[in-house]
C-alpha positions as YAML, in Angstrom:
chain: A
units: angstrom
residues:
- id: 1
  name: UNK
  ca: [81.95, 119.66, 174.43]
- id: 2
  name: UNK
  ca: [83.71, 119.67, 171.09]
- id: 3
  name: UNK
  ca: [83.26, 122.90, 168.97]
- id: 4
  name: UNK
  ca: [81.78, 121.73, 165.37]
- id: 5
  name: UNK
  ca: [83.55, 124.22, 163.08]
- id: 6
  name: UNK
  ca: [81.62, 125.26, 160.00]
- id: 7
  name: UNK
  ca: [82.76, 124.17, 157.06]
- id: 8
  name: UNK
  ca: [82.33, 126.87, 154.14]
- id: 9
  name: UNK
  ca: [84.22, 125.80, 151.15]
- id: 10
  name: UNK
  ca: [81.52, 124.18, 148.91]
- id: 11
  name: UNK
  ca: [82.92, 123.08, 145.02]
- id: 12
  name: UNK
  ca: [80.47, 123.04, 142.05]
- id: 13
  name: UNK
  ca: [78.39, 125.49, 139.97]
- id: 14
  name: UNK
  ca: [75.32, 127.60, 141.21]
- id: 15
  name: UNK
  ca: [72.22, 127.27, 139.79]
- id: 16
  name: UNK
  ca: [72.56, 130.77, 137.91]
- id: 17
  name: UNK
  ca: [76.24, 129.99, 136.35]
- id: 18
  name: UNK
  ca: [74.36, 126.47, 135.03]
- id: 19
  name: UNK
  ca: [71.49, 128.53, 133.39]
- id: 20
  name: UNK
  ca: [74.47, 131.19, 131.68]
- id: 21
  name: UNK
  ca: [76.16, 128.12, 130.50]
- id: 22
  name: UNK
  ca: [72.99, 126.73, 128.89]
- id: 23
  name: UNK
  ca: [71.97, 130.42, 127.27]
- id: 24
  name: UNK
  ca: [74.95, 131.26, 125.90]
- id: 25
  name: UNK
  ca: [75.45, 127.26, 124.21]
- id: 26
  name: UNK
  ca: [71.46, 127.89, 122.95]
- id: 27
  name: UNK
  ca: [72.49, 131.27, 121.19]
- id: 28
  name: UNK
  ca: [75.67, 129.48, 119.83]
- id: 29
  name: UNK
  ca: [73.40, 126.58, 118.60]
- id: 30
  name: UNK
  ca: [70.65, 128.65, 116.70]
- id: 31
  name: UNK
  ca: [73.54, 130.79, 114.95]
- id: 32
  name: UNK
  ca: [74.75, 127.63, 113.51]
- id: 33
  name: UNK
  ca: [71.22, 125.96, 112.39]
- id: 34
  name: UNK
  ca: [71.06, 127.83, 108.79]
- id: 35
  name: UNK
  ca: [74.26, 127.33, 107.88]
- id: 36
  name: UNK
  ca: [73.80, 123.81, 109.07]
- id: 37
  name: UNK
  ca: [70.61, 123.80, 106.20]
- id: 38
  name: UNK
  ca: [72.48, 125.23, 104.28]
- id: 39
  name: UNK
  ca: [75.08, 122.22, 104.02]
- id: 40
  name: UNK
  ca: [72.15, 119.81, 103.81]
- id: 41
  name: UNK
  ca: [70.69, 121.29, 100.79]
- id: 42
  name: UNK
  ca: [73.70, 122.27, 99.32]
- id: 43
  name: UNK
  ca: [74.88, 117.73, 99.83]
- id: 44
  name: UNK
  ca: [71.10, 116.90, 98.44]
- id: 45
  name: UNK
  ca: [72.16, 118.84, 95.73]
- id: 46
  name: UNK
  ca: [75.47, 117.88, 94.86]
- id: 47
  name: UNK
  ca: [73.91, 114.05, 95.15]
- id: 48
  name: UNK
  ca: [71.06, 114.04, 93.07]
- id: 49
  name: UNK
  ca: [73.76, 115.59, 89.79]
- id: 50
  name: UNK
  ca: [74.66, 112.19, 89.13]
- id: 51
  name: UNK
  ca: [71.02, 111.30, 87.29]
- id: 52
  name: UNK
  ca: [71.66, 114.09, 84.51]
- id: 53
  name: UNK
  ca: [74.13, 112.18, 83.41]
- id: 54
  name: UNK
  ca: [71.87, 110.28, 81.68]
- id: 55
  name: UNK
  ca: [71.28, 113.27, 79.41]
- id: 56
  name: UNK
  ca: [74.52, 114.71, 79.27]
- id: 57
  name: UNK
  ca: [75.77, 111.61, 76.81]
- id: 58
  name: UNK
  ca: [73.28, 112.00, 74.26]
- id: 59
  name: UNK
  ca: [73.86, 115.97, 73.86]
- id: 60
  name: UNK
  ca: [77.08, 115.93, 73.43]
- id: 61
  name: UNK
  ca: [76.59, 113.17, 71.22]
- id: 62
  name: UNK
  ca: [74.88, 115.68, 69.06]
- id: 63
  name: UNK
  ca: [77.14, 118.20, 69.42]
- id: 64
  name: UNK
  ca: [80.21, 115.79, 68.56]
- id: 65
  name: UNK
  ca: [78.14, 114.41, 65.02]
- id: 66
  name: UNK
  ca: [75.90, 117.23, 63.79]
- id: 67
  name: UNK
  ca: [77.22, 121.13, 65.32]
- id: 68
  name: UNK
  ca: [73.48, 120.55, 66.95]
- id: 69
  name: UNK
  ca: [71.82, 120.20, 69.96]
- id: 70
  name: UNK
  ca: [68.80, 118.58, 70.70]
- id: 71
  name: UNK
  ca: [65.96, 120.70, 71.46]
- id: 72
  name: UNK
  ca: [63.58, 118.14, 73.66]
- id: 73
  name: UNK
  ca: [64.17, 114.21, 75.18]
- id: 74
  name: UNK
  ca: [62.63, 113.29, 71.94]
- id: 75
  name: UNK
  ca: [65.39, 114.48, 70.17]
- id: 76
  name: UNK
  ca: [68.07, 113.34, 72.08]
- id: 77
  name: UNK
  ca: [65.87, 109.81, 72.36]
- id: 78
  name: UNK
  ca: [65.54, 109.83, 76.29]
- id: 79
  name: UNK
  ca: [62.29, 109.36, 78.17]
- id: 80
  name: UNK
  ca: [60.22, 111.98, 79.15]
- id: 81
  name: UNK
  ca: [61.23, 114.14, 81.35]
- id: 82
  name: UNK
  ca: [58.84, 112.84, 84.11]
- id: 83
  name: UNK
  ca: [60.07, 109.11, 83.81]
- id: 84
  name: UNK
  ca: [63.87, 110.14, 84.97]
- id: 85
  name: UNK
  ca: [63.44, 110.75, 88.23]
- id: 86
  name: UNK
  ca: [65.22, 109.51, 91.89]
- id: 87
  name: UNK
  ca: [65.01, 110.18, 95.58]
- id: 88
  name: UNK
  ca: [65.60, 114.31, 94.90]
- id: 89
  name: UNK
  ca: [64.45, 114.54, 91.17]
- id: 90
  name: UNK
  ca: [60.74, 114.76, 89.67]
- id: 91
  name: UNK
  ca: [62.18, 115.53, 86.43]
- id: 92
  name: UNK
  ca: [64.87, 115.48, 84.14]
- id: 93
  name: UNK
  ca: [64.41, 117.93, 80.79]
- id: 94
  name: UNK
  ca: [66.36, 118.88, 78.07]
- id: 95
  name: UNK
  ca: [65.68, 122.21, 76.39]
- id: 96
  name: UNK
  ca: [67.79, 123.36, 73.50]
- id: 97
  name: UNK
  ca: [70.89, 121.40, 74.55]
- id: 98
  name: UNK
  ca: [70.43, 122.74, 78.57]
- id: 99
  name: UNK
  ca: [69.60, 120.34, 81.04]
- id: 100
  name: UNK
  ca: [66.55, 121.12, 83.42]
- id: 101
  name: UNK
  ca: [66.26, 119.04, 86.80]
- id: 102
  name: UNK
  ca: [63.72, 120.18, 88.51]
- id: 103
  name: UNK
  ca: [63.65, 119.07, 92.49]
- id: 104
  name: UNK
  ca: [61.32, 116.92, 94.08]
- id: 105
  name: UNK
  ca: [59.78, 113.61, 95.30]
- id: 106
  name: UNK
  ca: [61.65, 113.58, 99.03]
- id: 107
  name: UNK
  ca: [64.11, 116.42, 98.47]
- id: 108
  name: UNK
  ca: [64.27, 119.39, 101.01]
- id: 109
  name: UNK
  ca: [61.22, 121.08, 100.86]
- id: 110
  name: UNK
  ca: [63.46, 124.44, 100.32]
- id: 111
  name: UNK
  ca: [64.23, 123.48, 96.72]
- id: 112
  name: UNK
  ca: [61.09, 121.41, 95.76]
- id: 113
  name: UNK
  ca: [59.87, 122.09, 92.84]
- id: 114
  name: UNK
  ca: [62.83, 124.07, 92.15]
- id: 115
  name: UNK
  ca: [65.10, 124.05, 88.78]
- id: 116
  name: UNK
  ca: [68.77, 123.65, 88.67]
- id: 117
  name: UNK
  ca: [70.18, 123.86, 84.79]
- id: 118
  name: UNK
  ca: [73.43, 122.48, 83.53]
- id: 119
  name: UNK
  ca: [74.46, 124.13, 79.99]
- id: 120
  name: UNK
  ca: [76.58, 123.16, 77.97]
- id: 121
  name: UNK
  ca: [79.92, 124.90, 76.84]
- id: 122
  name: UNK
  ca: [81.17, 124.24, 73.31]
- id: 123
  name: UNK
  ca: [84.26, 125.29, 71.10]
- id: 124
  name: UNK
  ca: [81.90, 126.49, 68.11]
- id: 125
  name: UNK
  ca: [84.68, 126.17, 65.40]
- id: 126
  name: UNK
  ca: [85.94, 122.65, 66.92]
- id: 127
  name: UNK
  ca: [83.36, 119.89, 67.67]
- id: 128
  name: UNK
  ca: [86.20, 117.78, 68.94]
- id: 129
  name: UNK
  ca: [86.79, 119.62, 71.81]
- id: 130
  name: UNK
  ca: [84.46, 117.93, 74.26]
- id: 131
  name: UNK
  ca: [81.20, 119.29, 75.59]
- id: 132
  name: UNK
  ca: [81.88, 121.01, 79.09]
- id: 133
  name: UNK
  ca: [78.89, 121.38, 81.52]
- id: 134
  name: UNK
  ca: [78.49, 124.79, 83.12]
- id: 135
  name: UNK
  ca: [76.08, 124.16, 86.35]
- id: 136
  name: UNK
  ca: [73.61, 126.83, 87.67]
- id: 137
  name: UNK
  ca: [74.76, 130.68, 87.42]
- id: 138
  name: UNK
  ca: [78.60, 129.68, 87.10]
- id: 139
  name: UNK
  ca: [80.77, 130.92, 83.90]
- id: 140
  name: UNK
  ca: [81.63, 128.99, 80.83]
- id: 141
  name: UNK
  ca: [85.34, 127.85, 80.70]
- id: 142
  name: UNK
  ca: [87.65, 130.39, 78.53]
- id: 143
  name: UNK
  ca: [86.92, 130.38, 75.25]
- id: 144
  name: UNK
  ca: [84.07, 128.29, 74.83]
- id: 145
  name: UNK
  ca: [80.05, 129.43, 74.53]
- id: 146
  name: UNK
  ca: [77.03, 128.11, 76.62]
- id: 147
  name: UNK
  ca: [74.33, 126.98, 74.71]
- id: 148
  name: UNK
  ca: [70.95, 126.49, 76.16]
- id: 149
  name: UNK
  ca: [68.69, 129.33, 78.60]
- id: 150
  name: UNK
  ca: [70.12, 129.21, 82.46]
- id: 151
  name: UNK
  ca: [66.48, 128.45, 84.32]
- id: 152
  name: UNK
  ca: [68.04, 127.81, 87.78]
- id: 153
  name: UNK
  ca: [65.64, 129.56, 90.25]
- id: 154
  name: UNK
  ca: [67.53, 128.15, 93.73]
- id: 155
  name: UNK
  ca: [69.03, 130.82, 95.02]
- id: 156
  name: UNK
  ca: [72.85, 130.70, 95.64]
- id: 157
  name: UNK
  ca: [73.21, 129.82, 99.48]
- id: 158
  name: UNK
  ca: [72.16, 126.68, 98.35]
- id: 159
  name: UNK
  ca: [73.45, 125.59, 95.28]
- id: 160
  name: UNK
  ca: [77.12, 124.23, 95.60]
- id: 161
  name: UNK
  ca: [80.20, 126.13, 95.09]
- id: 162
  name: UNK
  ca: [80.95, 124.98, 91.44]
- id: 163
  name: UNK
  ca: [77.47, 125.80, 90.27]
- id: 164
  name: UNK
  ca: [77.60, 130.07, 91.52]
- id: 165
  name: UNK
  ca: [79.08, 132.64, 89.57]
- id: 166
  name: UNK
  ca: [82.29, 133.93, 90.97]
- id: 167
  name: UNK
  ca: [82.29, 136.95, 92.92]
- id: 168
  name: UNK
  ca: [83.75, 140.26, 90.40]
- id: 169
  name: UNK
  ca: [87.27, 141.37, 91.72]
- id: 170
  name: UNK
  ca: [87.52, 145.15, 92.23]
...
């Protein structure tokens, strides 16, 4: 009779190193989910900007001609604020020069009903220095003013870099 000789190398995973590799990929995963929202809201953002530009033309318009800004979209002869709207945006206001887009229709529901506000920066003793836009909590350029009340109430993790204050050096 021929002795069968046991063959004991086996190749592959165990049932136990499969589940390790599947826990510690699921712990990886969920520590990258809200910075993954993050990035989402931050893009939704960054894409509905575009629409204010509607109102950006006429207030600097105003700034340019009469040292002025216009106080409502009456003033600055734009629809009301509820008729410029898109995909992200229920609203588009001005207040005293400062933009108001307020989030909504099919935005994220994080930031629905939310307000982002653009201000402008002016050169008070030289109207031909164009209008700059200062977005959300950021700083006006050097030597210029923002006009207008900042009524952004999205917190910062989600508004986009250029729209957050800089961080104070110590």
């Amino acid at each position: 009779m021929a002795q069968l000789t046991k063959n004991t190398n086996c190749s592959g995973f165990t049932l136990l190193e499969m589940m390790v590799v599947i826990v510690v990929i699921s712990v990886l995963a969920l520590m990258a989910v809200p910075n993954f929202q993050d990035t989402i809201v931050r893009n939704e953002i960054k894409e509905a900007l575009p629409l204010a530009d509607i109102a950006k033309q006429p207030v600097a318009l105003a700034w340019a001609v009469a040292q002025a800004l216009p106080r409502d979209n009456a003033e600055a002869l734009l629809p009301v604020a509820e008729k410029i709207v898109s995909n992200q945006i229920s609203s588009v206001a001005i207040k005293d020069g400062a933009i108001n887009i307020t989030f909504g229709n099919r935005c994220n529901g994080v930031i629905k009903g939310k307000v982002l506000t653009l201000r402008p920066a002016v050169v008070e003793d030289a109207p031909v220095v164009p209008v700059a836009w200062v977005c959300g909590t950021a700083e006006a350029p050097d030597k210029m003013v923002v006009k207008g009340i900042n009524a952004t109430n999205i917190p910062d993790t989600f508004l986009p870099f250029n729209c957050r204050a800089r961080l104070q050096k110590k």
